[in-house]
N, C-alpha and C positions, 0 to 999 in steps of 0.2 A: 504494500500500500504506500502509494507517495507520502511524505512527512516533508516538514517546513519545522525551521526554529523557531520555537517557542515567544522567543524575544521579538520576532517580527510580526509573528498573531494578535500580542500584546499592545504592541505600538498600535496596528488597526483598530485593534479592538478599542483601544484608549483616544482613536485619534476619532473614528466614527462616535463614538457617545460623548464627547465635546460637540462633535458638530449635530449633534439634536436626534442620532439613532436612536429610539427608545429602546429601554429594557423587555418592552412585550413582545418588539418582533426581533429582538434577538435571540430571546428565548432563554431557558435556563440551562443549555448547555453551553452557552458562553461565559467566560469566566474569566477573570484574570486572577485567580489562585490558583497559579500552574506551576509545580514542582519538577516537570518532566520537562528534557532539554529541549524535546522534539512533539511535536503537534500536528495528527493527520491533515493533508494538504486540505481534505475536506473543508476543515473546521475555519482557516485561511479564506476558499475561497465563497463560503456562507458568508462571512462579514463584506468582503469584495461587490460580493450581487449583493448585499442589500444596499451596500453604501449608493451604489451606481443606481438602484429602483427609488431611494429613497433622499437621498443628500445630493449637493451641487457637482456640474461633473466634472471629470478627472477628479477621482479621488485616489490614484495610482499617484498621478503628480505630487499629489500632496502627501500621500505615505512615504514616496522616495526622497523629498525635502527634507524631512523628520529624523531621517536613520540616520546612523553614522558607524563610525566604526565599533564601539562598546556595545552593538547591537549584531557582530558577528563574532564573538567569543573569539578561538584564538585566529581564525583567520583575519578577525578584527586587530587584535595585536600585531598578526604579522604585516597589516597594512601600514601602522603604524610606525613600525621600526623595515620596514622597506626602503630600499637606498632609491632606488628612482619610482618615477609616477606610474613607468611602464610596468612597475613589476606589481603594483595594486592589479592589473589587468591580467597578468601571466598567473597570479596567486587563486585568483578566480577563476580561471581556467581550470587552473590542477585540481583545489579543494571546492569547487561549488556543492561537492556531495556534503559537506560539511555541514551547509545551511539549508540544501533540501536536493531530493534523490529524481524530483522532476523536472525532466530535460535534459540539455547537455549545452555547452557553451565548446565553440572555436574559436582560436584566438590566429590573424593573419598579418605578417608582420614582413612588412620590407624599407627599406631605404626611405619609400616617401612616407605611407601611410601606414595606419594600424587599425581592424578593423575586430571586433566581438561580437561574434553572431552568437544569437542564444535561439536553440532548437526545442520546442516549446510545443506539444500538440492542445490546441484548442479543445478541450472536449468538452466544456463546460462553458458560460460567455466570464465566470470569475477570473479564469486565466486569463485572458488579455492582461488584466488588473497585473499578473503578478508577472509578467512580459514587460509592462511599463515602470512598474517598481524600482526594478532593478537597473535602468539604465540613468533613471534621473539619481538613483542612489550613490551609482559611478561618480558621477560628477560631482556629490556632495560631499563622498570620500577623500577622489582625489584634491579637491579643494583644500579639507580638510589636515592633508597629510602634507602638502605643500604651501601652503597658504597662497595659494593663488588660484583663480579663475580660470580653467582649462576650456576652450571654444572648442566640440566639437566642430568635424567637419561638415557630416551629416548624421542624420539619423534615419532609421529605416523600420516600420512596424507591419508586418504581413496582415494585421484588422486593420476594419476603418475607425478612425479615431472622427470623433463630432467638431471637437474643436482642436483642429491640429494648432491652431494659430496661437492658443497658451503653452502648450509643448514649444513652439519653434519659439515663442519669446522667451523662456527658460533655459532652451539649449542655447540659445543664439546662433544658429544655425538653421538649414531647409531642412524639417521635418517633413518624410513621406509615410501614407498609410497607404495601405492595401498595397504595399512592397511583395516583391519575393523572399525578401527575409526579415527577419526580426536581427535588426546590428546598428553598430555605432560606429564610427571613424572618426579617426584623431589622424592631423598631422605628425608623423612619426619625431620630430624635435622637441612637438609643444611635450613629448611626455618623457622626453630623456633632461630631468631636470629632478635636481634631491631633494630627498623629504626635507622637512624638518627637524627630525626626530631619527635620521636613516644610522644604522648602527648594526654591522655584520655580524659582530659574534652573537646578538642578543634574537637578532633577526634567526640566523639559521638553530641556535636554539628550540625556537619556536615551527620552524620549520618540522624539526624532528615529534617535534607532540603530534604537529596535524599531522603529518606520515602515518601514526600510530593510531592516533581519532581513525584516522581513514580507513586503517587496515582494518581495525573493531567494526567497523559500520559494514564495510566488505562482506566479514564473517557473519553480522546479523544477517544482512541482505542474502545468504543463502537460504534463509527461509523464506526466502519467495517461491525459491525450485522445491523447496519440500513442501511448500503452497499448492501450488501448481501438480506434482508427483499425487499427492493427496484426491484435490481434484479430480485428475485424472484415473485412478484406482477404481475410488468412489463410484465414478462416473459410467464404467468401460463396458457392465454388462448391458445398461441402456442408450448407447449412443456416443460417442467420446466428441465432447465439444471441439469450437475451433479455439482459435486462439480467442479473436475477438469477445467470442462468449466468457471463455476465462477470465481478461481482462477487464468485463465488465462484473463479472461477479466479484473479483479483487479491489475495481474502483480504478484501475486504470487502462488507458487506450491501448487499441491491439498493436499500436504500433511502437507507444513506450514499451511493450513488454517484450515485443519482439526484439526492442534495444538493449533491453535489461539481461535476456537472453544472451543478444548475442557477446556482451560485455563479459560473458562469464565463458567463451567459446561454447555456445549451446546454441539449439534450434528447437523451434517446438515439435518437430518432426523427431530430433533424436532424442524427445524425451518422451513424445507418445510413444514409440518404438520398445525404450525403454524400458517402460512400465508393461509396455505388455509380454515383453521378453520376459523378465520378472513373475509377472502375474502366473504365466505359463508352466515356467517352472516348478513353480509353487503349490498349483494345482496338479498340475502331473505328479513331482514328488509325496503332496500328503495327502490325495484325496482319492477316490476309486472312482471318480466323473469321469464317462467318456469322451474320447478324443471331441465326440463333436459338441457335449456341454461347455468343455473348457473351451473352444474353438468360437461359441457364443459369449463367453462370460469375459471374453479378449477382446472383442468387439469385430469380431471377423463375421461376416454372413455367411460365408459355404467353408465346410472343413477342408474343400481343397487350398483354400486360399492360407488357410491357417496352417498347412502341412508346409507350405513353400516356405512360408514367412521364418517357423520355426528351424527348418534344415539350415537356410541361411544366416540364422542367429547360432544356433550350434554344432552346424555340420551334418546332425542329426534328425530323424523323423520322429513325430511324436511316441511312435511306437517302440521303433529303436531306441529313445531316449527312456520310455520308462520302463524295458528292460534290463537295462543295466542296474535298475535302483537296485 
């Protein structure tokens, strides 16, 4: 399930009920007594839609105004003690997992320009909100860490934004919507310039914890595939979903998952496979079902299909295999 930091729920949540959200259509599962570091993206983009049904618009605008660095924990510190402005951009690239597991950012870097695409699927209209967030949050950052005003060059959002025209006097720069990407560009010198705070041994320090954060979120994150595996098990003797169906009973897109997958070298093919290799065996070893039960409960229609499937998983036919036991 996608997750978002805690600290950034918080800011919405606190910035919406200033600007007149009531408490009844927030409901009583909004909260700001949150002990936990991380908060499902859900819960995020529930405040997101109501701000945008109910309060003045661009309210992305104004969540990304608000943040700053003390609002991304250590990646927030290592913006901090970062020696130039480029490397707030390169740090969010590596650790964006740090502060939420939805999407992925590229980072493209040459001689003239510098450009942060952040890959974002729309499944919901809350996401735009949290597409916009993060790029006015950029410039407050890097502001922040340099003390100077960075202009982008342009900016780019794959939705239509209503009023582009507050976006482009914030960036100062041509704001486009209904782009082919979601990204920002900077002229490559305005961001070779040093913090104010920029200090290497304290920086790679900190570097070493997020390495660590990262690997721990990694290892959580393989209970997605034993999400998924579960699923699938569950699933096999009435029909084996697609992926899209998976990911909408997880809560996310067929196509984050298919990303999520292949981040870990997986495919939803070699894990339906998988399981039914698995299943197969299992059955055949502890049960006295015949070949053509087990053949159903695999999710195969004709036991021919199941005899093939099987010899190429173990060289063997189902009968030959439960022979030997």
């Amino acid at each position: 399930m996608p997750f978002v930091s805690s600290s950034i729920y918080k800011k919405a949540l606190q910035l919406a009920i200033r600007e007149g959200l009531s408490t009844e259509l927030l409901g009583e599962n909004h909260t700001l007594n949150l002990t936990d570091a991380y908060v499902p993206m859900t819960s995020l983009l529930d405040v997101y839609e109501l701000a945008e049904d109910h309060l003045a618009p661009n309210f992305g605008l104004r969540q990304g105004k608000q943040l700053n660095s003390n609002d991304y924990g250590t990646l927030g510190l290592s913006w901090k003690t970062c020696l130039e402005a480029i490397d707030v951009l390169r740090n969010v690239k590596r650790y964006m997992v740090l502060v939420t597991n939805d999407g992925s950012i590229s980072l493209s870097e040459n001689a003239s320009k510098i450009t942060l695409t952040l890959d974002r699927d729309v499944y919901r209209k809350g996401v735009k909100t949290t597409i916009e967030v993060p790029f006015v949050m950029l410039l407050e950052v890097i502001k922040e860490v340099t003390g100077k005003k960075i202009i982008p060059l342009e900016v780019c959002f794959k939705h239509s934004i209503s009023m582009v025209e507050d976006f482009a006097e914030y960036f100062g720069c041509p704001v486009h919507s209904k782009s082919k990407e979601n990204a920002i560009t900077f002229d490559a010198k305005s961001l070779n310039i040093t913090t104010l705070k920029a200090d290497r041994f304290i920086h790679d320090f900190i570097t070493q914890r997020m390495e660590e954060e990262k690997k721990k979120l990694s290892e959580k994150g393989d209970e997605l595939t034993e999400e998924i595996n579960k699923i699938l098990k569950e699933s096999m003797a009435s029909g084996i979903p697609s992926l899209a169906q998976i990911g909408d009973y997880l809560g996310i897109s067929g196509r984050t998952l298919k990303r999520r997958l292949s981040d870990r070298n997986l495919t939803f093919r070699d894990l339906v496979q998988k399981n039914r290799e698995e299943t197969a065996i299992q059955l055949l070893s502890q049960t006295s079902q015949s070949i053509g039960e087990i053949a159903f409960l695999t999710g195969f229609s004709e036991q021919s299909a199941f005899n093939r499937a099987f010899k190429k998983w173990t060289g063997q036919t189902p009968n030959d295999y439960r022979k030997t036991l």
